[in-house]
N, C-alpha and C positions, 0 to 999 in steps of 0.2 A: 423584810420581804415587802415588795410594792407591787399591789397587783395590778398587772394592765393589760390589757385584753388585744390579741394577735388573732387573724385567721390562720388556720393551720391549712385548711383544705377550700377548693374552689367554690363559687357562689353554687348556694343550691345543693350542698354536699354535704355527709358531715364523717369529719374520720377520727380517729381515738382520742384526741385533743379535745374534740366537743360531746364526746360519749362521756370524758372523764369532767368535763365541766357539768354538764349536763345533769350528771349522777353527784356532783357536788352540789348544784344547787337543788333538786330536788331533796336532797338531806339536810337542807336546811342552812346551807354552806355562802358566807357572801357573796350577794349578788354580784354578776360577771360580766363585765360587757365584752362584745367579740368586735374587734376594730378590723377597719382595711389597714393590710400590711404584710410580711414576711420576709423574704431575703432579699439582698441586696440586688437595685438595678442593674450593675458592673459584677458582672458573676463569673469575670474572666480564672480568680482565683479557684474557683470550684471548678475547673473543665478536670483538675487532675484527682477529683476524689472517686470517679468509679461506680457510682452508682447514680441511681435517678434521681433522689434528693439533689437539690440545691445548698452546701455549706449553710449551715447555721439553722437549719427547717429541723432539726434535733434539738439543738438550743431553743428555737422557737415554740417548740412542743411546751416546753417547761416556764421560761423566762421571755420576757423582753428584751430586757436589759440588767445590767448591774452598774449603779453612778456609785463614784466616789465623791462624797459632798466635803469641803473644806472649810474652816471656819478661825476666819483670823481677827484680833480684837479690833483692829484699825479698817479693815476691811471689809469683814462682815464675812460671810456664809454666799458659798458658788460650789456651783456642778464641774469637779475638775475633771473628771472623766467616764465615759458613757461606754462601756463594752457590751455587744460588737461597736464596733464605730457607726455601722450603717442607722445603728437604733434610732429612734424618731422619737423626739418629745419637744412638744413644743413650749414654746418661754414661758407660758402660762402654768403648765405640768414641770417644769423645772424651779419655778419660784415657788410653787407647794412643796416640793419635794425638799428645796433648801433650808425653809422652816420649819418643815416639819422632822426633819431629819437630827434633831440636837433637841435634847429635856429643854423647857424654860426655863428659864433663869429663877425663876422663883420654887423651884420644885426643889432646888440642892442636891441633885444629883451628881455623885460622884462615884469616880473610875468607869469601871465597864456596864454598859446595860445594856438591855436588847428590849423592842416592845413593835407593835404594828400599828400601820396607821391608813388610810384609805383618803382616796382625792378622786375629783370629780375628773371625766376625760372632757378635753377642752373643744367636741363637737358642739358641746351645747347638752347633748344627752343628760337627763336627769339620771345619772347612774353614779357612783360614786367607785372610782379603782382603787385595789388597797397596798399598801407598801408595809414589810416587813423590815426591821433596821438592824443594825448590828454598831452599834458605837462602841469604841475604843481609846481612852482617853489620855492612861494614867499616867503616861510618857511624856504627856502631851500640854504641860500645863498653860499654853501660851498658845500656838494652833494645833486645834482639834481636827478631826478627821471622823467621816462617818462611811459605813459603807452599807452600801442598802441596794438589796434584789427586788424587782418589778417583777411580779408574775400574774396571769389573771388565776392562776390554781390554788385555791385557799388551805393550803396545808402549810399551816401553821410551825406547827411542832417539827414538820421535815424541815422546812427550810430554814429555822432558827439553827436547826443540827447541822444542814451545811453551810451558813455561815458561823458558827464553830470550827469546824473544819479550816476554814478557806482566809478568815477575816485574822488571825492573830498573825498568820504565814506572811499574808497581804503587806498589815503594817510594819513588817521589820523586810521582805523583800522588793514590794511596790510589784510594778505594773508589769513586769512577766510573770508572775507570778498568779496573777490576775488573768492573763489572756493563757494560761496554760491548765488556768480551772475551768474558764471559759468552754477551751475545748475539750474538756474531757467534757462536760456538760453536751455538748452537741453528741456527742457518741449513745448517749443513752437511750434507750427506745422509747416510743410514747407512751404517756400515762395512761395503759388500758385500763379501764374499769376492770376489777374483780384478778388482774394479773400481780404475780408475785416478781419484784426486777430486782435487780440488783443492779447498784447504780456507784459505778466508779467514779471516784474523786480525790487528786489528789492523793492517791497513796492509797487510802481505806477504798472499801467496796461495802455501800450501802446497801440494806436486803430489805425493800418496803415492797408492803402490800395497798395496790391502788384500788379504796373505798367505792362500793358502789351503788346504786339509790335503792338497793333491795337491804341493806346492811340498817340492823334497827340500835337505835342508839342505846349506848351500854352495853352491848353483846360482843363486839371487840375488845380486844383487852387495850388498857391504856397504855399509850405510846411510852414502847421500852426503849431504851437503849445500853446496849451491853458490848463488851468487848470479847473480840473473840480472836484467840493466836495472834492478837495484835494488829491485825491490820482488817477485821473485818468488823463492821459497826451494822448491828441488827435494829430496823426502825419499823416501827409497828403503827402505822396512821389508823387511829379512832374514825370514826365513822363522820364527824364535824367538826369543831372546831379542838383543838388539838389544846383545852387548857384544864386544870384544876381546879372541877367546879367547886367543890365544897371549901377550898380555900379563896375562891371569889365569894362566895357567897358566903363564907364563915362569919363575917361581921354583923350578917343581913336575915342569918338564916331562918330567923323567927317571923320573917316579915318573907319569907320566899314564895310564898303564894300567891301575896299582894303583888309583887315585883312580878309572878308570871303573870296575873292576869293586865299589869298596864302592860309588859310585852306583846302579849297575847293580843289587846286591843291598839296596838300600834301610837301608846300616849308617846307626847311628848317628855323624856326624861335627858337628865343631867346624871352624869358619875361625877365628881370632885374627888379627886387622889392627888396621892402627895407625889406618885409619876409619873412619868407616861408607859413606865410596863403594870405598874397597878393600872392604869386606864385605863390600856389597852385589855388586857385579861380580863378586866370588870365586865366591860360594854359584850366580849364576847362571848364570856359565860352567860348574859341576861338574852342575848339574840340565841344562842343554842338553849335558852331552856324550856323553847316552847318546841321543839324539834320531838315530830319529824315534820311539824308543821314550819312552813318555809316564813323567815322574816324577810315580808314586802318594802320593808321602808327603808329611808336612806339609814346607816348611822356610820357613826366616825372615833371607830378608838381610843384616837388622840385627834383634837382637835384644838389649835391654838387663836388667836387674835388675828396672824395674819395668816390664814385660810383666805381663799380667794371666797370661799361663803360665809365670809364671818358676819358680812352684813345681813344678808339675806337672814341666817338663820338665829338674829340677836335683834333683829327692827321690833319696834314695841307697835307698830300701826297696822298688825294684823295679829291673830293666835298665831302660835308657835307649831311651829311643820311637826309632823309626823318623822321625828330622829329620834336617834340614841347616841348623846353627846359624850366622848370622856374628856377633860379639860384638867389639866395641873395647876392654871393662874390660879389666883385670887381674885384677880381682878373681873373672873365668871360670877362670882358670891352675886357682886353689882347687878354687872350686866343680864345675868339669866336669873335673877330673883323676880322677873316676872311668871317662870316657867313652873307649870302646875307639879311637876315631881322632881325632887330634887335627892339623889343619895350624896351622902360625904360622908366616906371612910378615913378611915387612920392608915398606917405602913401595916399591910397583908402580912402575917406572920409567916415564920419559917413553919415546914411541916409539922405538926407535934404541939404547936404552941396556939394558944385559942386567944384573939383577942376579946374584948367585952362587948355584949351585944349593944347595938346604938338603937335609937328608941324613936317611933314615930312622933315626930311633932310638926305646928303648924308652921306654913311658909313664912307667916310674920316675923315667926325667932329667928329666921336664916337674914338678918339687918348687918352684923358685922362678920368685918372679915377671919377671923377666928373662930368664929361658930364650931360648937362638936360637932363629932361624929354623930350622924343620925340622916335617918328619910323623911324629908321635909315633902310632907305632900297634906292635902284635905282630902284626898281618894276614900272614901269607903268603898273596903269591895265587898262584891258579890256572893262570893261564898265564904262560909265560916271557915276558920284556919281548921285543919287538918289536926289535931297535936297528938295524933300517934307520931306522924314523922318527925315531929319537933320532940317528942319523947326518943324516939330512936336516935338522932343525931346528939341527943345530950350524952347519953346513955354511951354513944360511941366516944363522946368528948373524955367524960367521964372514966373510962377502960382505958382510952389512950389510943383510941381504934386508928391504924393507917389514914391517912388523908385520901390514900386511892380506894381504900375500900368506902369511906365516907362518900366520894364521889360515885361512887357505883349507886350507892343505898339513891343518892339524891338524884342522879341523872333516872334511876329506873322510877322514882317517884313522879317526877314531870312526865317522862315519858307517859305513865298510867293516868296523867292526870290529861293530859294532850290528846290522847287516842279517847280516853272518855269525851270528851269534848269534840272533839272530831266526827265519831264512830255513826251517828245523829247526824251530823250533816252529809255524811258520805253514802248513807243508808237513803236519806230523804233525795239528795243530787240521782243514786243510782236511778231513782224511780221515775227522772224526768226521761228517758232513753227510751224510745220508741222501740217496742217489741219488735224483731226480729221478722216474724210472718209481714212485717208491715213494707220490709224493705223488697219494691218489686226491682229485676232487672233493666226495667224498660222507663224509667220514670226517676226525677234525681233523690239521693236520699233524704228519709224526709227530717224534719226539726226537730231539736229537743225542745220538749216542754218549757216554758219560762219557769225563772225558780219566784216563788209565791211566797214572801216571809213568813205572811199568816198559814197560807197552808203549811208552810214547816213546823212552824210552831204548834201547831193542833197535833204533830207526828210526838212531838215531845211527851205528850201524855204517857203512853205506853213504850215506845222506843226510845226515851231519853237518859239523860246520861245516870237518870240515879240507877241504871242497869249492870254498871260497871263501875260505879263508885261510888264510895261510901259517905263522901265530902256532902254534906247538905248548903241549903243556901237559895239565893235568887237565880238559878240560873236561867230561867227566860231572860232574865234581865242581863247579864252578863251575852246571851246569843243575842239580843235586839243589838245592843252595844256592839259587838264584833260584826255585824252584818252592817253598818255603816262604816268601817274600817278597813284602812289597807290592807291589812291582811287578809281578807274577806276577798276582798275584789282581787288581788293577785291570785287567792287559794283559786274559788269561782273560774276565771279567766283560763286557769292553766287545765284544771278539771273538763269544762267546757270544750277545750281544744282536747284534749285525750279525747272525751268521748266523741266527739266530730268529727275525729281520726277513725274513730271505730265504725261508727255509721260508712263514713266513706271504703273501710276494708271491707267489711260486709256488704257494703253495695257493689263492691268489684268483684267480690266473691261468687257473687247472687251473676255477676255476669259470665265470669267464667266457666258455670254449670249449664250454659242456654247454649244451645246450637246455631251457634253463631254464625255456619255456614248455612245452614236452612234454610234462616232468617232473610240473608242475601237475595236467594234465588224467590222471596217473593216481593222485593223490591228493586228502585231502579239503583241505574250505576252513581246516580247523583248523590241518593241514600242510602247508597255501602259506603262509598267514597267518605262521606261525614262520619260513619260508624267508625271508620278507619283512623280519622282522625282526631276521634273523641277518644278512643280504646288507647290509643297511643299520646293522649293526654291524662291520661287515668294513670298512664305506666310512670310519665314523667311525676306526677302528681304522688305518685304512690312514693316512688324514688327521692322524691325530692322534702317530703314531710316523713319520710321515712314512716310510713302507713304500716299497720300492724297487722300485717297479713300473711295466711299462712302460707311456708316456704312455699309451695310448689305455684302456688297460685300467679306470682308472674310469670313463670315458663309458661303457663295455660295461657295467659293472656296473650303471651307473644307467637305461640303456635296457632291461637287464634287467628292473628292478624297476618300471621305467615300464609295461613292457608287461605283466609279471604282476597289477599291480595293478587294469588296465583291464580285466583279465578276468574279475574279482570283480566280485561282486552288488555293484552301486551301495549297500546300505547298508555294505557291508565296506568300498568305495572310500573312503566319506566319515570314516568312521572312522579310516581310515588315514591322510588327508589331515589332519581335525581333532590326530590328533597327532603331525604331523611327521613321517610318515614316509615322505614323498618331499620 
């Protein structure tokens, strides 16, 4: 899967495509960028499909594209082909895609593997799109073949399941085969938030539930899949990233705390795995474990040498950006042993099987390229380890306990440990919001409060997180630290615009109660005229940020403006009609 970001719907709008993104990243789901683009300019082909859609705006909802990338020893590695054909990626997003599309050579990967990988869009935008892969090899010993879905919607575990489906058919029939999955793809309705689809492909009929930003992590069951009368495949989408946390984090688990809190504080960290689906799964389990809190910062899966960012985020003449690197070289040991947190794992076991845990030590021992397993960092954190949970996850090691139930025990532990942490800034944020009585009709809404560190911190005394957890430790010092960090400033930012959303429905609310025709008859037609087309820049305004306001309250608005208008001089009426503005 490679995600890359389509508009579904026109500027200034937003339809099930950006509800379901929307409610993805809000859960904490990678970051999405929404590009200009959708179906084809020459849509002669679509006159005979019958409905409004444009061919491929179904496709669109889901995917961008699907490339087949090629890889021959004398030749190298190309994008043999891009379905639909209209798809758009330019040379910049094709030579990420080609490298990163096949394990390095140094990992020893062999026959089939599947793992996901994310690339920057070649606007310029500091955002990074993620690609999900499905390699196939074992036919192949001479040229290889990869096949990999572009989508900006981060569900993981669905789309590895359709290319299951789609990718072993691919390499023994080729490319009708491919344009006949294609369109069943376009057939499927869009990814509503909180709807149940069923999603034909190929033969089978997929039954997912699309995740929504009210769904709290751990309270989905984990992504099943089951056979039913043979042709019907039931997928069950988790609420963020769709991986096995406790077998990501089995190697680590005694150090999982530490690991949230440099999450949590948006450090610089390094995964080293032996591949790019241990990477991948690594880097993703460490970005969902501070969920439902959203990870602000870039990170990359898999990331190899020729990334088109390999320089930027390996130059030694500044600190090390704010990512979460997974890398299979060796040749990273060198290169990123200036980088203050470094994990290096062994091969993730199969379910049931517990590797040995790796052990904190300092960056100096990570000198050669063989180094153990272990987290190579000089972090002291913040708060004291927890070791009930590390008693509990022994304790399950020990019994033999499922891996899915270990993951439940561990994703509900972060959660408690996230919401503790959180529950204090969201208490203190709600309090900057300007009471309600303050918001008049007639005057614009007014500011929220600056947010005050120190004031926050004084809130800590009596409302802080030893209220809901038991964890002791510095945590002032852990919230001074997050309050300079990305995550801080994205959290902050998106909080900020809610509640300014809210100020602004409340102040249009506060208008739609005033007698707004009264109002008229004791001014002139110069300052109705303006009300007219302030009122009807409130509607747009409302529409257009999708303002959170109660149902009936635009019809008020617009029977407003119906009736103020009526009571104008026929040539003012017509004026106002000739441009739009009822």
């Amino acid at each position: 899967m490679a995600l890359r970001g389509l508009a579904a719907s026109g500027p200034g709008s937003r339809g099930p495509l950006d509800e379901a993104v929307a409610a993805a990243e809000e859960r904490g789901a990678p970051a999405v960028v929404v590009a200009a683009g959708g179906a084809p300019e020459d849509d002669d082909e679509d006159e005979g499909r019958g409905r409004g859609l444009l061919r491929w705006d179904g496709f669109s909802a889901w995917l961008h594209c699907v490339c087949v990338v090629g890889f021959d020893l004398e030749l190298g590695q190309a994008v043999e082909v891009i379905y639909p054909q209209h798809s758009k990626l330019t040379d910049k997003e094709k030579t990420n895609i080609c490298y990163l599309s096949f394990p390095d050579s140094n990992s020893g990967c062999l026959g089939d593997t599947q793992f996901c990988f994310r690339f920057r869009q070649s606007s310029g935008r500091r955002v990074s799109l993620h690609c999900l892969l499905d390699h196939y090899d074992k036919d192949l010993p001479v040229y290889l073949k990869s096949l990999v879905l572009i989508s900006k919607l981060p569900y993981i575990h669905f789309f590895h399941t359709v290319l299951k489906q789609i990718a072993p058919e691919y390499f023994e029939k080729s490319e009708p085969y491919l344009e006949a999955a294609c369109n069943d793809v376009d057939r499927w309705p869009a990814p509503v938030p909180g709807k149940t689809l069923h999603l034909p492909i190929m033969g089978v009929v997929m039954k997912v539930r699309i995740p929504t930003c009210h769904d709290k992590p751990g309270t989905t069951q984990i992504a099943q899949l089951t056979q039913q009368a043979d042709t019907h495949i039931s997928v069950i989408l988790p609420t963020v990233h769709e991986v096995d946390l406790f077998r990501c984090f089995c190697p680590v688990f005694l150090h999982s705390q530490m690991l949230w809190e440099l999450v949590l504080l948006g450090e610089p960290l390094v995964v080293m795995a032996p591949s790019p689906s241990e990477s991948s799964e690594t880097v993703l389990a460490l970005v969902n474990c501070i969920s439902p809190l959203k990870y602000f910062s870039d990170f990359r899966p898999y990331f190899t040498i020729h990334d088109s960012e390999f320089k930027e985020y390996t130059t030694r003449t500044q600190a090390p950006p704010s990512v979460i690197l997974g890398v299979t070289n060796p040749f990273f040991a060198k290169t990123l042993q200036h980088w203050p947190h470094i994990i290096r794992i062994g091969d993730l076991k199969p379910a049931g099987e517990i590797p040995k845990q790796v052990k904190v030590k300092k960056l100096k021992n990570l000198k050669t390229l063989d180094s153990k397993p272990g987290v190579y960092t000089s972090y002291k954190p913040y708060l004291n380890r927890d070791e009930e949970i590390i008693k509990q996850l022994q304790k399950g090691v020990q019994q033999k306990r499922p891996s899915e139930a270990q993951s439940v025990i561990l994703r509900r532990y972060f959660l408690e440990l996230t919401q503790s942490f959180i529950i204090p800034l969201e208490r203190y944020v709600a309090s900057l919001m300007p009471l309600q009585k303050s918001i008049s009709p007639w005057k614009s809404p007014p500011q929220l409060r600056q947010f005050l560190p120190e004031e926050f911190m004084k809130t800590l005394e009596k409302t802080g997180p030893q209220l809901t957890s038991r964890i002791k430790g510095d945590w002032i010092g852990l919230y001074r630290h997050f309050l300079k960090s990305p995550n801080f400033d994205g959290w902050f930012k998106t909080r900020r615009k809610e509640m300014t959303q809210k100020l602004e429905a409340l102040h249009l609310e506060a208008l739609c109660e005033e007698d707004l025709l009264l109002w008229t008859q004791k001014h002139t037609e110069v300052e109705t005229v303006d009300l007219v087309l302030k009122l009807k820049n409130k509607l747009l305004q409302a529409d257009r940020e999708r303002l959170p306001v109660k149902p009936d309250t635009m019809e008020k608005l617009r029977t407003h403006i119906d009736a103020i208008i009526l009571a104008l001089p026929e040539d003012l009426q017509g004026i106002l009609l000739k441009t739009g503005m009822t």
